[in-house]
N, C-alpha and C positions, 0 to 999 in steps of 0.2 A: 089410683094404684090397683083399684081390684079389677080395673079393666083388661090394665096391663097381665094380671095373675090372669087371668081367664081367658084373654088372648094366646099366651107363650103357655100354658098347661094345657088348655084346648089344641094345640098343635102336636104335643108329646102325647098325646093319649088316645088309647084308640074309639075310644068311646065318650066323647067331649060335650055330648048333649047329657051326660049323666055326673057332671064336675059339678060339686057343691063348694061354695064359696062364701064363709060367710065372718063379717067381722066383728071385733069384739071390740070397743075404745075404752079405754081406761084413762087415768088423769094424765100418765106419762108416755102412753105409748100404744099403737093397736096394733092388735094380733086378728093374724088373718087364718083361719080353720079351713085347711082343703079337704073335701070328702071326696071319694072315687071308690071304683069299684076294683076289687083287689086286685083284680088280671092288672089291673092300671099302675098301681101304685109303685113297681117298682121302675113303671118309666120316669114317674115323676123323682122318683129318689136316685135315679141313675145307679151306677158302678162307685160300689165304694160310699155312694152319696156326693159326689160328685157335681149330679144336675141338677138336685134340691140346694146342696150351697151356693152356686151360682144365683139361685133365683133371689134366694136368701139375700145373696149380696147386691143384685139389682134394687129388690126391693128397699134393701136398705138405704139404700144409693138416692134413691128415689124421695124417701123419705124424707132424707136428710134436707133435700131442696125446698122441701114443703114446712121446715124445720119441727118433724116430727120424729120418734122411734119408729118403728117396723119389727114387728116379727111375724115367722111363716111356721102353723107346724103342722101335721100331716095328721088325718082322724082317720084312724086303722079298723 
């Protein structure tokens, strides 16, 4: 899954050698921490947040097949 996140965020940003990634597991579920550089961030959150819920929902999508939780949330 965080390959997936570092492939499709690496594409949206303009500066993708500087994308930190990094996961956190817990008993019920992992959280994935995206760092960038600000100029970045609002490609990743899109309009409205738009293109962060989309990812949100892949990843969660994702998840679900691997019969785990998912979440995504953005370090500012």
């Amino acid at each position: 899954m965080e390959e997936f996140l570092r492939f499709v965020i690496g594409h949206l940003v303009e500066f993708p050698d500087e994308i930190s990634i990094t996961r956190t597991d817990l008993s019920d579920k992992v959280i994935f921490h995206i760092a960038a550089r600000p100029s970045d961030i609002p490609r990743i959150t899109g309009r409205s947040g738009h293109t962060i819920q989309a990812l949100r929902s892949l990843l969660s999508a994702s998840a679900k097949k691997h019969g785990i939780q998912a979440a995504l949330e953005i370090i500012e």
